[in-house]
VOGU-3710 file (C-alpha; in Angstrom, 3 decimals, decimal comma):
1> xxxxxxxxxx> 0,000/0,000/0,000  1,121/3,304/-0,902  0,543/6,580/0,558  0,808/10,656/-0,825  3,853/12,780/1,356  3,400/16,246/1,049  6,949/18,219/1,985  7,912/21,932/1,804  11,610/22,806/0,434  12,462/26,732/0,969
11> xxxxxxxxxx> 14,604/28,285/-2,180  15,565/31,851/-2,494  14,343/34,208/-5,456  17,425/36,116/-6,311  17,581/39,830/-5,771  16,094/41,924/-9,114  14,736/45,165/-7,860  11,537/45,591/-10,258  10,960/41,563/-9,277  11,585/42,302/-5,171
21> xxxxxxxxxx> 9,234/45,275/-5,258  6,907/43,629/-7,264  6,382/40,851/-4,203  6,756/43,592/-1,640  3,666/45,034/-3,208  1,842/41,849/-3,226  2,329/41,216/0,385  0,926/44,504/0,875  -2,138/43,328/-0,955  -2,696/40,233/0,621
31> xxxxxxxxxx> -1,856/41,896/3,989  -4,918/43,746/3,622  -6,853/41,007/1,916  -6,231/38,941/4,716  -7,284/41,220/7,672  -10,301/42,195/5,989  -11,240/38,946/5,263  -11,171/38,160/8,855  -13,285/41,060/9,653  -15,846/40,388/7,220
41> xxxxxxxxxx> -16,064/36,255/8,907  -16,163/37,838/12,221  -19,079/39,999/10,708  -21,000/36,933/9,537  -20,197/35,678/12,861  -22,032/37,980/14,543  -24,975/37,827/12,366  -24,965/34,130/12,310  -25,672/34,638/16,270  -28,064/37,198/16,312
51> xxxxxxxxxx> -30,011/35,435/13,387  -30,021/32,474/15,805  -31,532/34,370/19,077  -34,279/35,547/16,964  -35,397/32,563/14,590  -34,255/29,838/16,684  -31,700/28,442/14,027  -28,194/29,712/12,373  -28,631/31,459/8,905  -27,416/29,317/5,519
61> xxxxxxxxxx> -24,756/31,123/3,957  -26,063/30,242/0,504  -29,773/31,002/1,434  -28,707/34,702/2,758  -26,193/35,981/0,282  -26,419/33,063/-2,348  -22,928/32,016/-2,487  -20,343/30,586/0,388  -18,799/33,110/2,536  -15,617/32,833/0,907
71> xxxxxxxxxx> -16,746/33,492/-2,444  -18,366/36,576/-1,125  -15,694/38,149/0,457  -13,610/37,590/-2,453  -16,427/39,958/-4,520  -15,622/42,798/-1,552  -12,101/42,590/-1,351  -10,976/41,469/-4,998  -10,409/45,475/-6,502  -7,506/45,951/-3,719
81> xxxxxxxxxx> -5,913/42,976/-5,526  -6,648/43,839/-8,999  -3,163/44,266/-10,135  -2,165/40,576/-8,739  -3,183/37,216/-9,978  -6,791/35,998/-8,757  -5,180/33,218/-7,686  -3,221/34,431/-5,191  -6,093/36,679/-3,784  -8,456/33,516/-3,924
91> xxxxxxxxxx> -6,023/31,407/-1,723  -5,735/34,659/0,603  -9,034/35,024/1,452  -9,602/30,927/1,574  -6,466/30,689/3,889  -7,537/33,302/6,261  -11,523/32,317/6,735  -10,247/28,513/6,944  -8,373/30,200/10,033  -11,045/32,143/11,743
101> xxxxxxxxxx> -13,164/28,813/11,395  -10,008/26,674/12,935  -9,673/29,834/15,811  -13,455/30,928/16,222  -14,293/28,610/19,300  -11,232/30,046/21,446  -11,986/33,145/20,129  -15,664/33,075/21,061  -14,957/31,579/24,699  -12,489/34,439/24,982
111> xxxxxxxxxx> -9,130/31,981/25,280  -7,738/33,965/22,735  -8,171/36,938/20,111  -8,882/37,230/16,571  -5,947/36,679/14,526  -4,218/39,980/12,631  -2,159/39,263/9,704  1,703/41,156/9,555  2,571/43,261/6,883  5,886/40,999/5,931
121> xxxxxxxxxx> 3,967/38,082/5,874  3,519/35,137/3,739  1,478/34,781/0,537  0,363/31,582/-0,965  1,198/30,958/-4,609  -0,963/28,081/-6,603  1,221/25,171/-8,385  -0,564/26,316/-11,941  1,160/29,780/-11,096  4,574/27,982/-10,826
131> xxxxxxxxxx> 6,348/27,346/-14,455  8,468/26,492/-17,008  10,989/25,450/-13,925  14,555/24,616/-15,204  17,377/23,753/-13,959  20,436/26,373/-15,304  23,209/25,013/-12,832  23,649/22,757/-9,447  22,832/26,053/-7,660  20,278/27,981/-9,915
141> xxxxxxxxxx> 17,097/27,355/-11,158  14,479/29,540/-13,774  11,056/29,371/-13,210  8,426/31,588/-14,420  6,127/33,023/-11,525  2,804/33,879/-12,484  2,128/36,880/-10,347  0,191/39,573/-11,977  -3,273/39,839/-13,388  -3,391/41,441/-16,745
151> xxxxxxxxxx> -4,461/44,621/-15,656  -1,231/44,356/-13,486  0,748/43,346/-16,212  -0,450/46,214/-18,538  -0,051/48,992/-15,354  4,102/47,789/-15,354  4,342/47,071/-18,602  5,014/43,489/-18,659  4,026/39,845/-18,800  1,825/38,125/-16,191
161> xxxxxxxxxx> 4,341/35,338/-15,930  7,342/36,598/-13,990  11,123/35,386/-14,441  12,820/34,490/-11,346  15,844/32,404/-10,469  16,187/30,013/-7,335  19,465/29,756/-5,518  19,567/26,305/-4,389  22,348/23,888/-3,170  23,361/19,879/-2,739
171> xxxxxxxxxx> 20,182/17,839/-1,601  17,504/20,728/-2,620  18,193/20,555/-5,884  17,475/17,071/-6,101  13,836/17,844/-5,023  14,008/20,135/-8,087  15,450/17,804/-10,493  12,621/15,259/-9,607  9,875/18,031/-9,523  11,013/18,595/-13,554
181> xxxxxxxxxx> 11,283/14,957/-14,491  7,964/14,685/-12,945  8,663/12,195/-10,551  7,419/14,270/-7,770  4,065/16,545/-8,405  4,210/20,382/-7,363  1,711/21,640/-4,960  0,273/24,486/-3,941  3,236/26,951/-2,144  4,341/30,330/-0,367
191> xxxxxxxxxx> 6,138/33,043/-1,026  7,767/34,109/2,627  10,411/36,969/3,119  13,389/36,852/6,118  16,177/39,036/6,298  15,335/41,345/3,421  15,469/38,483/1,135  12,080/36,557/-0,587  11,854/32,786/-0,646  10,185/30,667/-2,425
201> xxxxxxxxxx> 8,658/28,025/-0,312  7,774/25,146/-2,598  5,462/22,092/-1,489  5,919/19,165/-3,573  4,217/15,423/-3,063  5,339/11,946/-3,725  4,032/7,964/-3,070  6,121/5,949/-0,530  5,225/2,667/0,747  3,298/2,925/3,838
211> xxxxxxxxxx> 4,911/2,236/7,299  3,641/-1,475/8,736  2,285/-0,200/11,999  -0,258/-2,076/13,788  -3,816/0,124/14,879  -3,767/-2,011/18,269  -0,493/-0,406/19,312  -0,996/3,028/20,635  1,553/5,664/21,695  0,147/8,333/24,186
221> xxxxxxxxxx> 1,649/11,750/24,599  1,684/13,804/27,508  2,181/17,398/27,177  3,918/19,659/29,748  6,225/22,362/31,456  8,904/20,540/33,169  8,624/17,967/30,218  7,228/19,188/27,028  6,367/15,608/26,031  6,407/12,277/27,398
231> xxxxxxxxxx> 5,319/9,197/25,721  4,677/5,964/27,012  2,738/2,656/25,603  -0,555/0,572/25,788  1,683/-2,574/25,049  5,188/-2,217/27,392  4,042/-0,733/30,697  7,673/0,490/31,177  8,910/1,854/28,096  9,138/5,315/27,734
241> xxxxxxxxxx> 10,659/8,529/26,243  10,394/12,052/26,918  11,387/15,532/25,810  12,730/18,261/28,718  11,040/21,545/29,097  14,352/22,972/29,955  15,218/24,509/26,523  11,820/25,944/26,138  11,793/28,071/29,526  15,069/28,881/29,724
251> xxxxxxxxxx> 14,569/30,544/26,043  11,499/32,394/26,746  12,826/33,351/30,307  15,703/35,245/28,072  13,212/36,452/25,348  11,171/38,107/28,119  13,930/39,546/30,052  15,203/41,275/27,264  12,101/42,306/26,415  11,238/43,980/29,482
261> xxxxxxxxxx> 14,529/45,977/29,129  13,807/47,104/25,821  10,523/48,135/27,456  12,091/49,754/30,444  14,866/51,496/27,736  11,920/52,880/25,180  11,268/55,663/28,120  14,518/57,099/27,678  15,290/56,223/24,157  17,601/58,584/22,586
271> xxxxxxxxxx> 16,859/60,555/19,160  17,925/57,419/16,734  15,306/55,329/18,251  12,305/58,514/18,298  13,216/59,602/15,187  10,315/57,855/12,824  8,051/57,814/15,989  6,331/54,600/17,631  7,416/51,959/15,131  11,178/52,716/15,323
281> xxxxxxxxxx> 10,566/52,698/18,718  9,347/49,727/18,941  11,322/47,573/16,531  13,805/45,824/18,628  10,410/44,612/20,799  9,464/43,384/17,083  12,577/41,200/16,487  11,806/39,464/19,452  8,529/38,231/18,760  10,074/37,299/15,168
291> xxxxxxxxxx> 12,898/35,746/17,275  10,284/34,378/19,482  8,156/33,361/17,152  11,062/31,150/14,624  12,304/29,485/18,047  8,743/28,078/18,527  8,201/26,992/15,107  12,044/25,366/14,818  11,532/23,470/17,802  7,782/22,168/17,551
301> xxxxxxxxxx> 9,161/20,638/13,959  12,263/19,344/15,469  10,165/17,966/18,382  7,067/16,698/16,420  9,836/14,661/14,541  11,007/12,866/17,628  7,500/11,765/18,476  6,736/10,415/14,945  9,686/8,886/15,362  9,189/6,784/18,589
311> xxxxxxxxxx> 5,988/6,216/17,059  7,248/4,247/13,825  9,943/2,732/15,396  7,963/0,612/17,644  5,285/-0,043/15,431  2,684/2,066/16,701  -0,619/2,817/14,354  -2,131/5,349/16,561  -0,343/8,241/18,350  -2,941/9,366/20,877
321> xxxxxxxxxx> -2,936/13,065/22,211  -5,228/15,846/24,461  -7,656/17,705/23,510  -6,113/20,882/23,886  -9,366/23,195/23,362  -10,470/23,189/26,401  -7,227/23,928/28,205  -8,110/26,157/31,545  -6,165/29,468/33,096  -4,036/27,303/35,016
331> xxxxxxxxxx> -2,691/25,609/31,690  -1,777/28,951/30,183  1,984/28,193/29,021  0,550/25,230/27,201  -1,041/27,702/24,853  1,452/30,427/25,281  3,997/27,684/24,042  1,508/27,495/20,775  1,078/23,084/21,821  -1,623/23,561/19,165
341> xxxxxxxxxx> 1,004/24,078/16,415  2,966/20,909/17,788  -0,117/18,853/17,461  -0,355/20,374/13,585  2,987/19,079/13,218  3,096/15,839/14,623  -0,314/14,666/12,562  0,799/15,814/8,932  4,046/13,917/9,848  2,524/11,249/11,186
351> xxxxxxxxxx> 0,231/11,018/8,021  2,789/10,558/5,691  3,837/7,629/7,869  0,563/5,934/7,746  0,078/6,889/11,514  -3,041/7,790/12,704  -3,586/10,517/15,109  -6,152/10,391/17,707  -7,165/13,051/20,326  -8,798/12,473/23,904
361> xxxxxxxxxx> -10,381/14,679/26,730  -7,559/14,732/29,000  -9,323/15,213/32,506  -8,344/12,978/35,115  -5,503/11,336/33,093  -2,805/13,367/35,251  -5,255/12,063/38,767  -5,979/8,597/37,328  -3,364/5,857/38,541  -2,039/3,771/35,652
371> xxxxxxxxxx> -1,895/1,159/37,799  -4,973/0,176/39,711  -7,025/2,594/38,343  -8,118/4,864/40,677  -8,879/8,865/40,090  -7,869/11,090/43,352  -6,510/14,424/43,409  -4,564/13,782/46,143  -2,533/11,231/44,174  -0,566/13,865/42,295
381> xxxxxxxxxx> 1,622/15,358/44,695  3,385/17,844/42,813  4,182/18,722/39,142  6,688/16,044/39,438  5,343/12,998/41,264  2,356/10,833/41,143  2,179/8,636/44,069  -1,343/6,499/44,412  -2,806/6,769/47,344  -4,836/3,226/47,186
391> xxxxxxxxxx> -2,308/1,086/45,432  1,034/2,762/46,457  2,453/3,357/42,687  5,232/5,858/42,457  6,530/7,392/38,902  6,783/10,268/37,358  3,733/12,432/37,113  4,390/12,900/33,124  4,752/9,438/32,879  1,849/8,396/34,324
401> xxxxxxxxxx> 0,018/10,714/32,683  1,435/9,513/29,295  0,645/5,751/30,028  -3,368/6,941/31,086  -3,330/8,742/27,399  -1,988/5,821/25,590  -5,119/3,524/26,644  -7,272/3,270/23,842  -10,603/3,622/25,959  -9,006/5,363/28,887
411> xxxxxxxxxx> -12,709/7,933/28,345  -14,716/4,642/28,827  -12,356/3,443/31,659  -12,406/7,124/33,838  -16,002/6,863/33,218  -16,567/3,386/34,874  -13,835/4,315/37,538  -16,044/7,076/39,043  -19,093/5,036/38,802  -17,246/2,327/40,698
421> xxxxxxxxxx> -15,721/4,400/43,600  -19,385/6,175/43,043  -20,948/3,239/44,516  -18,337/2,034/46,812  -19,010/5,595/48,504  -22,452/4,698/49,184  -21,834/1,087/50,383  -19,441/2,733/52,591  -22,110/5,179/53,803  -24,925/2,559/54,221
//
């Protein structure tokens, strides 16, 4: 049996001025595309609710303004991306209502706010927009970028189809080499910018034999602070692996320090720092979120590889996680640390392995003993320790956690566990 892996390869666009502006201006475009788009689905939100209060049912997109709601925005938001391909605007406004839908329960329970899109971000680019790639050297490529509409084309005085050429090296341009012969298929991509340079972020797919993992054997995952994973097994009630929290905290303990003293600095900045007003001011404050922000996304991909990992090389056919939506106050560096973006990473790599991913509720997995069974608060001491206080069983909190998470029914079985000590209340009590 064979299965589809989808990858990402970055390349960079060389510099051309006219070609450099040119995508400057389109991430402009979608900048705005993008934040309006999430206005106008926030919008619908809103109406969606009222509609609801007073009818007694939520409105049909279809019924109300006779097309989806993506559709629609496009019609409203379109003319600020006249000049760039309808492609690109399409897959703006598709990208960033897919998001609000992904976000809109947090954001509705007030866990977290409505997603703004950066000016220097990202823009998608279609795989039909992508062409005529060729191969000049082992470190350059041509390809033909379709970026411009034809009203864009005819406002600069060019082509719609864009010449670029990819800097590449040893190992990435194999990837390119196969994408030409065809023996890997081109999928829809990015265009990202990083140190005043563009990139070309190409996604290509390929068939690979599936990994011979067995649906029986189940890997659970704890997620933490002091350890940012553990895993343990529903088959080997000792084996075990886990990931330290250490590197995490000790990098946003130095990210936050130094942004407090850029904070405490900004009051007394001198004239080079005032001198374009608030946003000079406050650009160091912006690297560090960018810092920030690449540290998380390095690490959750470096981390979410380890996982798969243990998963495949014990045969696992299920890698079984929590439920982070309904994570409480008290769990608030779970979604500071952006967990949600780990779990993102570990299912698309676990899908190419032919892994399945499963998620649970995860009350009462860090209370319930792995041992015997039995669910008391009082039998996790500390962040650290889980000791039961029925059976005796001492481990490590995470781990026990992680072993509770790996059970395939462990819902049915915390059910059934408070039913039982339920009724052995009342016998007691008789």
């Amino acid at each position: 049996m064979t299965i589809k892996i989808t990858k990402t390869m970055r390349y960079e666009i060389e510099y051309d001025k006219e070609l450099y502006n040119l995508l400057s201006d389109i991430q402009y475009a979608v900048w705005r595309i993008k934040n309006k788009a999430v206005s106008m689905a926030w919008d619908w939100q809103q109406f969606s609710f009222s509609y609801n209060e007073r009818f007694g049912e939520y409105p049909k997109t279809k019924e109300m303004i006779g097309k989806n709601l993506s559709p629609d925005i496009y019609g409203e938001v379109k003319e600020w991306g006249e000049e760039i391909a309808s492609m690109t605007v399409d897959a703006s406004v598709q990208e960033a209502v897919k998001k609000f839908d992904e976000e809109k329960r947090d954001v509705l329970a007030g866990r977290q706010a409505i997603s703004q899109y950066r000016r220097d971000g990202s823009f998608p680019i279609r795989a039909p927009q992508i062409k005529k790639l060729e191969r000049i050297n082992s470190k350059k490529y041509s390809v033909n970028l379709s970026l411009l509409s034809r009203t864009g084309a005819k406002e600069r005085g060019c082509k719609t189809q864009i010449p670029a050429t990819l800097r590449t090296g040893a190992g990435a341009n194999d990837i390119l080499d196969r994408i030409i012969s065809e023996e890997y298929s081109m999928r829809d991509s990015r265009v990202s910018k990083a140190k005043n340079k563009f990139y070309l972020l190409i996604t290509y797919q390929f068939e690979k034999e599936a990994v011979k993992a067995e649906k029986t054997r189940v890997m659970g995952v704890d997620l933490g602070i002091v350890n940012s994973a553990y895993m343990a097994f529903n088959f080997d009630k000792y084996l075990r692996y886990n990931i330290e929290g250490s590197e995490i905290i000790s990098f946003r303990q130095r990210v936050e320090s130094r942004r407090n003293a850029l904070l405490r600095q900004s009051k007394y900045a001198g004239d080079g720092r005032r001198g374009h007003g608030r946003n000079t001011l406050m650009n160091p404050i912006e690297k560090l979120r960018n810092k920030l922000a690449n540290f998380i996304r390095t690490t959750n991909h470096k981390y979410s590889k380890y996982i798969v990992d243990m998963a495949e090389k014990h045969g696992c056919g299920v890698i079984q996680m929590e439920d982070l939506s309904g994570i409480k106050e008290r769990d608030k560096f779970l979604k500071q640390w952006s967990y949600y973006e780990l779990q993102r990473y570990v299912e698309y790599k676990a899908k190419e392995r032919g892994i399945e991913v499963r998620y649970i509720d995860p009350k009462y997995t860090s209370q319930r003993c792995s041992n015997c069974g039995y669910i008391a608060e009082g039998n996790r001491k500390n962040q650290a320790d889980f000791h039961c206080v029925i059976c005796g069983y001492k481990t490590n909190a995470d781990f026990n956690a992680a072993k509770n998470i790996a059970l395939p029914d462990i819902e049915e079985r915390i059910k059934n566990e408070f039913k039982r000590q339920e009724y052995e209340r009342r016998k007691a009590s008789a």
